[in-house]
LOTOR-868766 format. One record per residue: residue number from 0; residue in three letters; z, y, x of N, C-alpha, C, O in turn. Coordinates in steps of 0.2 Angstrom, whole numbers, plus 2048, in hexadecimal, padded with zeros to 3 digits. Layout:
% LOTOR-868766
paro/voti/n_pz/n_py/n_px/ca_pz/ca_py/ca_px/c_pz/c_py/c_px/o_pz/o_py/o_px
NUM/ALA/Z/Y/X/Z/Y/X/Z/Y/X/Z/Y/X;
...
***
This chain:
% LOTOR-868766
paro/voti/n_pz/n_py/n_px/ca_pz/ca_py/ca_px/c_pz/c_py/c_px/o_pz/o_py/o_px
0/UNK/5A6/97A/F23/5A8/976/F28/5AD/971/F25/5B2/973/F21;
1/UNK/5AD/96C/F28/5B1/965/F25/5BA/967/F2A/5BB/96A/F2F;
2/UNK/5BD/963/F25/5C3/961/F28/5C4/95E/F2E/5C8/95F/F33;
3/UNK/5BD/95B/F2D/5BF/955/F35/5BD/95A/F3B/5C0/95B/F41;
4/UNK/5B9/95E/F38/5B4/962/F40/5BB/968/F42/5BC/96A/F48;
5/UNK/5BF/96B/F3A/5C2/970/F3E/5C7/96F/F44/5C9/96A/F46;
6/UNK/5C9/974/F47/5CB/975/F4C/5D3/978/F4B/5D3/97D/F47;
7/UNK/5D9/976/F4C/5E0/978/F4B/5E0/980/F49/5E3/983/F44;
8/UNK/5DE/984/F4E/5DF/98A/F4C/5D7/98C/F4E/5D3/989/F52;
9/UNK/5D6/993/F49/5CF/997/F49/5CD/999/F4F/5C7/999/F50;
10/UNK/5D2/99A/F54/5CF/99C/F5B/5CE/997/F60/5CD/998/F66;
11/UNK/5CD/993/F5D/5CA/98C/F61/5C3/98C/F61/5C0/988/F66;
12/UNK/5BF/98F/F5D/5B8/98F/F59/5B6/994/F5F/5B1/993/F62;
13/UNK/5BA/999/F62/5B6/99F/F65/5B8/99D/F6A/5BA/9A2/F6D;
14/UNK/5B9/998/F6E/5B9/996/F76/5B3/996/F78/5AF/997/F73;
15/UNK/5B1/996/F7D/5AA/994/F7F/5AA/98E/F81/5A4/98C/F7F;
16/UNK/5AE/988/F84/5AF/983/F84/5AE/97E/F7D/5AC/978/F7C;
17/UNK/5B0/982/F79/5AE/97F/F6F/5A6/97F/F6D/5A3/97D/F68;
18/UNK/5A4/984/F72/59D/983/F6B/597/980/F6E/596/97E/F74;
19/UNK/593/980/F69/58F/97A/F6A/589/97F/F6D/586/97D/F72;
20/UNK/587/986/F69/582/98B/F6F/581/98B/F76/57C/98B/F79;
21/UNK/587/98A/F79/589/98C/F80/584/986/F83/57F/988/F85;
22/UNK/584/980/F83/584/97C/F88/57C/97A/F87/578/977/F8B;
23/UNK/57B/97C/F82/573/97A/F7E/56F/980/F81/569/97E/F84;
24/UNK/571/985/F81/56F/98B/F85/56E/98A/F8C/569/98A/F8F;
25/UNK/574/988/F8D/574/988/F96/571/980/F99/56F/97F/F9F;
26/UNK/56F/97B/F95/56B/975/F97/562/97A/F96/55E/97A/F9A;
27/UNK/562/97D/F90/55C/97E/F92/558/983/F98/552/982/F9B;
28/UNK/55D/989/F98/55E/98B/FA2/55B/987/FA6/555/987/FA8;
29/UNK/561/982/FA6/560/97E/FAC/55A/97A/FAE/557/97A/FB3;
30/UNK/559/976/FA6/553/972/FA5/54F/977/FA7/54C/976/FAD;
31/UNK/54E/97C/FA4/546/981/FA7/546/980/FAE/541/97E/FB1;
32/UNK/54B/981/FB0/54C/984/FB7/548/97B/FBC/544/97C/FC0;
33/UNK/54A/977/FBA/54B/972/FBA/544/96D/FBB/542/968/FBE;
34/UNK/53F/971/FB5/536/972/FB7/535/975/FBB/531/972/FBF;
35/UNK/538/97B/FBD/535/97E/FC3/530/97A/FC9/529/97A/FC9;
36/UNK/533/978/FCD/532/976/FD3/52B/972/FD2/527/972/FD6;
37/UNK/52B/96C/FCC/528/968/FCA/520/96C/FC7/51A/96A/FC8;
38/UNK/522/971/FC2/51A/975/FC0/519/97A/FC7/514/97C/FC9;
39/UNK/51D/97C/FC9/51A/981/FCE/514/980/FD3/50F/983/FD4;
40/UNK/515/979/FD5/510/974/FD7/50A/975/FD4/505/977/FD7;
41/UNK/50A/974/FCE/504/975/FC9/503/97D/FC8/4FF/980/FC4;
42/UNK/505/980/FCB/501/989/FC8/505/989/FC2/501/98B/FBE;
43/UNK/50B/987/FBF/50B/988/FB8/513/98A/FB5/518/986/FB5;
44/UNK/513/990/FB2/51A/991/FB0/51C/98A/FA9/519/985/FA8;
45/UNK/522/98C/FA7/526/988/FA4/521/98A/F9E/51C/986/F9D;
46/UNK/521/990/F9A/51E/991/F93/516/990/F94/513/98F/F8E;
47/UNK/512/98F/F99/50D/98D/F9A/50C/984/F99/507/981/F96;
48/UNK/512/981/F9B/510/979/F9B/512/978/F95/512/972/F93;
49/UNK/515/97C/F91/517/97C/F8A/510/97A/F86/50F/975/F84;
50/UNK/50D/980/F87/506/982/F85/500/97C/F85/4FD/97A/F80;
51/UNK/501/97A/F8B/4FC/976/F8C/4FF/96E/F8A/4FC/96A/F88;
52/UNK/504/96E/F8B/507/967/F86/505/966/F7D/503/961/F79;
53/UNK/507/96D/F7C/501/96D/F75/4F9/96A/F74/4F7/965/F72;
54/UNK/4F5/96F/F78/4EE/96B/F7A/4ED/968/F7D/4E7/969/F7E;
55/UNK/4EF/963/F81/4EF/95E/F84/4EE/958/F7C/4EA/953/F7C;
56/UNK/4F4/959/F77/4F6/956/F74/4F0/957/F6E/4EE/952/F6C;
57/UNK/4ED/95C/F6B/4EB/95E/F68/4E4/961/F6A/4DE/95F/F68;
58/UNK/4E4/965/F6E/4DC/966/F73/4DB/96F/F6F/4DA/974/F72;
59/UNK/4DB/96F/F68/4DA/976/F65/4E0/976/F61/4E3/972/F5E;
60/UNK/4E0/97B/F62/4E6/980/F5B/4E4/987/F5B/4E1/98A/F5F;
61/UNK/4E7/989/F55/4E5/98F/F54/4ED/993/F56/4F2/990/F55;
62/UNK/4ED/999/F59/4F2/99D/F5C/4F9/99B/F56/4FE/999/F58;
63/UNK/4F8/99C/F51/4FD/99A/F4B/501/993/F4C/507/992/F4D;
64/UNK/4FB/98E/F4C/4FE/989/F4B/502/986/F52/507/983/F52;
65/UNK/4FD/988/F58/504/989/F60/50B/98D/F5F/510/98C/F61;
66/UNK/509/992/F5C/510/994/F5A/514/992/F56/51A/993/F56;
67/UNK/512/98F/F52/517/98C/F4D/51A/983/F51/51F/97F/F4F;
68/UNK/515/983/F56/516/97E/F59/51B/97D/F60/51E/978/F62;
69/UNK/51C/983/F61/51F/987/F68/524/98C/F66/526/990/F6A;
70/UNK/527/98B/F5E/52A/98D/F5D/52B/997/F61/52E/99B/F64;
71/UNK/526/997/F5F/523/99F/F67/51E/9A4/F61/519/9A2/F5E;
72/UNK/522/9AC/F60/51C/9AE/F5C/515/9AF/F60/515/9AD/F66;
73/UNK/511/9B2/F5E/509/9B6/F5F/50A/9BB/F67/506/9BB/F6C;
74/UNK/511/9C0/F65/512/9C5/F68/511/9C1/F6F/50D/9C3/F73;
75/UNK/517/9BC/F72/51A/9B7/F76/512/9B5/F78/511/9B5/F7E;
76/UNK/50E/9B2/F74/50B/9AC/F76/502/9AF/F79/4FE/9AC/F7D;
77/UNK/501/9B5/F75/4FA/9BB/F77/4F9/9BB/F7F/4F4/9BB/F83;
78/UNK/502/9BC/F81/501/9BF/F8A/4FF/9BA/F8E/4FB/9B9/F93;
79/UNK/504/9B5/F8C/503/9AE/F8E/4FC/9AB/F8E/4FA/9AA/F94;
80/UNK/4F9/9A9/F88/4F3/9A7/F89/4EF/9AB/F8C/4EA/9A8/F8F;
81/UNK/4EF/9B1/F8C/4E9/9B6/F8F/4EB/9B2/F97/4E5/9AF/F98;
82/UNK/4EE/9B1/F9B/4EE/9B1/FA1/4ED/9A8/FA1/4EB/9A5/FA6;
83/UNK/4EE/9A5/F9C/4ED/99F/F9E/4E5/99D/F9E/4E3/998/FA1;
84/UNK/4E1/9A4/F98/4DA/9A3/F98/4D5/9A4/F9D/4CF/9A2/F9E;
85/UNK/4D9/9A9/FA2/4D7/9AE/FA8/4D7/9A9/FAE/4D4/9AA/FB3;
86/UNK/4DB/9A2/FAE/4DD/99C/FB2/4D6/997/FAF/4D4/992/FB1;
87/UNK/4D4/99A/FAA/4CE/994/FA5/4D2/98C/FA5/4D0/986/FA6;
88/UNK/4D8/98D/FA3/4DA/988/FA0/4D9/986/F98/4D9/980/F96;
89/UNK/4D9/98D/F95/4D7/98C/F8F/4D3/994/F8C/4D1/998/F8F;
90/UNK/4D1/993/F86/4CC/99A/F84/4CF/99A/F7E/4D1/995/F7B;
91/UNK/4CD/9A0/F7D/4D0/9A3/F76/4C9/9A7/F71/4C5/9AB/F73;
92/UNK/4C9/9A5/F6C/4C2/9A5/F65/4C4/9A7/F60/4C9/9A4/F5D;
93/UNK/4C3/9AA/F5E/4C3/9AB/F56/4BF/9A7/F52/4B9/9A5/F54;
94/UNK/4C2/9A7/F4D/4C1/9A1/F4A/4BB/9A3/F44/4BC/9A7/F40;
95/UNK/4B5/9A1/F46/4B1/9A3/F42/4B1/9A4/F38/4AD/9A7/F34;
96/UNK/4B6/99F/F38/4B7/99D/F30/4BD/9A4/F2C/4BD/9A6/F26;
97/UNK/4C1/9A6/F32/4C4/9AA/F30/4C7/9AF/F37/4CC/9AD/F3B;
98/UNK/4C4/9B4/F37/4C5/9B8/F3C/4CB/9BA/F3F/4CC/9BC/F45;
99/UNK/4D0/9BA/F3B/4D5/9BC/F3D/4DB/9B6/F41/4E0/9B7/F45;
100/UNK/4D7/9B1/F3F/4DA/9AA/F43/4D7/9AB/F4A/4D2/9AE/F4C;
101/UNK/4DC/9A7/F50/4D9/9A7/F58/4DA/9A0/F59/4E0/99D/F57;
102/UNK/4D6/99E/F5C/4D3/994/F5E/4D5/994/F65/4D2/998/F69;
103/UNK/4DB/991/F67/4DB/98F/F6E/4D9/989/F6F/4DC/984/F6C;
104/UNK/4D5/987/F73/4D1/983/F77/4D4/982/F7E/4D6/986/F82;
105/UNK/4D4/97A/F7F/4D4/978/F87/4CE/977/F8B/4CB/972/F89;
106/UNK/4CE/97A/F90/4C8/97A/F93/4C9/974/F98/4CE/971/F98;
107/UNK/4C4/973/F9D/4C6/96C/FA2/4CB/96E/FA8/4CE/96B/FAC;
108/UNK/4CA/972/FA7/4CF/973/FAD/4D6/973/FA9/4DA/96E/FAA;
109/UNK/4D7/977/FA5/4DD/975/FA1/4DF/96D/FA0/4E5/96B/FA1;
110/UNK/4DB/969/F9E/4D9/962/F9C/4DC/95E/FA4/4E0/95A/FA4;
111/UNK/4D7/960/FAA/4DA/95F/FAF/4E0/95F/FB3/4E1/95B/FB8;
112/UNK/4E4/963/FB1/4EC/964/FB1/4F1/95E/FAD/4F7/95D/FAD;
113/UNK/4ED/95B/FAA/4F1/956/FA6/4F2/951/FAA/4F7/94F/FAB;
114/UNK/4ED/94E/FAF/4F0/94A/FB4/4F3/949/FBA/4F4/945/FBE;
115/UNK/4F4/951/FBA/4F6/954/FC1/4FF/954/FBE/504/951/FC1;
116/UNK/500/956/FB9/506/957/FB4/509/951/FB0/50C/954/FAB;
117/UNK/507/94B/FB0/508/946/FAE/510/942/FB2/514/93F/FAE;
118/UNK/512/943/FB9/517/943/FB9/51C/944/FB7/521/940/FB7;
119/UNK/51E/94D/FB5/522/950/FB5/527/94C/FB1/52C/94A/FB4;
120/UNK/526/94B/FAB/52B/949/FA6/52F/943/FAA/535/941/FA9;
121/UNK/52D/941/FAE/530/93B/FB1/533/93E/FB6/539/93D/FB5;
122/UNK/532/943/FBB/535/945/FBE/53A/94A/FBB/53E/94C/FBE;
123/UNK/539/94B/FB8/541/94E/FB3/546/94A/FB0/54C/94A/FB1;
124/UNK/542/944/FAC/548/93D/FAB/54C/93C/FB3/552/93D/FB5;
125/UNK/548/93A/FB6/54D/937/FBD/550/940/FBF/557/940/FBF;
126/UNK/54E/944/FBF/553/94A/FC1/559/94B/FBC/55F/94D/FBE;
127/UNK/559/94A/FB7/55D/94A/FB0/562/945/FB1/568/946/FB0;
128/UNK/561/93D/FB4/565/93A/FB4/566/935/FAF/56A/930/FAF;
129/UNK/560/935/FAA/562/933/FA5/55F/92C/FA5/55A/92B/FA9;
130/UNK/55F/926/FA0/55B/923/F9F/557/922/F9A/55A/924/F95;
131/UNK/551/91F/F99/54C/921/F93/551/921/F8C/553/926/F89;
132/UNK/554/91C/F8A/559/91B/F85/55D/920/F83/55E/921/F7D;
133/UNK/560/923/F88/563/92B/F87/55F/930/F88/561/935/F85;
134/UNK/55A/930/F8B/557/934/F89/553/938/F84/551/93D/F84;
135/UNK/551/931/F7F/550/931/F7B/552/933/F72/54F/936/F6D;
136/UNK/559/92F/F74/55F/930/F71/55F/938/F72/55C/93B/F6D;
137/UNK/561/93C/F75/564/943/F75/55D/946/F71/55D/94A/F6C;
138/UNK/558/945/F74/54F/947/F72/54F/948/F68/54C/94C/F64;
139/UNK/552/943/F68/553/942/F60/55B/945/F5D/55B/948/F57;
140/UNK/55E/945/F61/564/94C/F5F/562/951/F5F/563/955/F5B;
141/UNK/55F/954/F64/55C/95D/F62/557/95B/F5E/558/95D/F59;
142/UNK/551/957/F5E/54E/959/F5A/550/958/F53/54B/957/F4F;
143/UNK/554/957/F4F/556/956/F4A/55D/95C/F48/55E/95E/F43;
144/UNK/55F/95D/F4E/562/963/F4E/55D/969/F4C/55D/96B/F46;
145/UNK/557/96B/F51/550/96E/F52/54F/971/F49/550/977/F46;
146/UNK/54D/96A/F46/54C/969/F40/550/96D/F3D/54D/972/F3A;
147/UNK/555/96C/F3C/55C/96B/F38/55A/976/F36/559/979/F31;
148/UNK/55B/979/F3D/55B/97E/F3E/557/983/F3D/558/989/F3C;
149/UNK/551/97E/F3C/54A/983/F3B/54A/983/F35/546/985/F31;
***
């Protein structure tokens, strides 16, 4: 820790008001919370529109590489897709080349959700307050933050 960053005495560090976890934790709460109302419309939880924002972007991945994607292990992402598959929004294959890999596919119906959910993110900017600039701006501080940490 730098000179500049410290703080006069050590018990400054343990406020909850001083750290930087607290507010990063409770923005993503809230944010979650914050989709709500907007995917509920669509049938679709928050780790769901997660999901399909990958294959919308992508169309296949193999379970590995959405989890490395979704920052989300296997254990997390198995229960998840099984009901997203039971929805036939997407299907799950094994990968003929190596059995122990699993192929997640979007199906049309899945595919069909992209234009039904094409507002949201705008409807979250105007709910946020923010304007594209800044929102952009912060987008590129956690993600580099993101990085930094991974």
């Amino acid at each position: 820790m730098s000179e500049q960053t410290s703080f006069s005495a050590d018990n400054e560090w343990q406020k909850l008001e001083n750290q930087l976890c607290f507010p990063i934790y409770a923005v993503s709460r809230l944010l979650t919370k914050a989709y709500q109302p907007y995917l509920q419309t669509l049938d679709l939880t928050y780790p769901q529109y997660l999901v399909l924002l990958a294959l919308w972007e992508h169309e296949n991945l193999t379970v590995k590489e959405l989890g490395e994607k979704l920052l989300l292990d296997s254990g997390t992402l198995t229960p998840l897709l099984k009901r997203m598959e039971q929805k036939q929004w997407l299907s799950r294959r094994r990968d003929p080349r190596d059995e122990r890999s699993v192929i997640i596919t979007l199906l049309p119906a899945g595919r069909a959700l992209q234009q039904q959910a094409c507002q949201v993110p705008h409807q979250l900017l105007d709910k946020m307050g923010l304007a594209p600039a800044e929102f952009e701006a912060l987008r590129l501080q956690l993600q580099t933050l993101l990085t930094r940490l991974s």
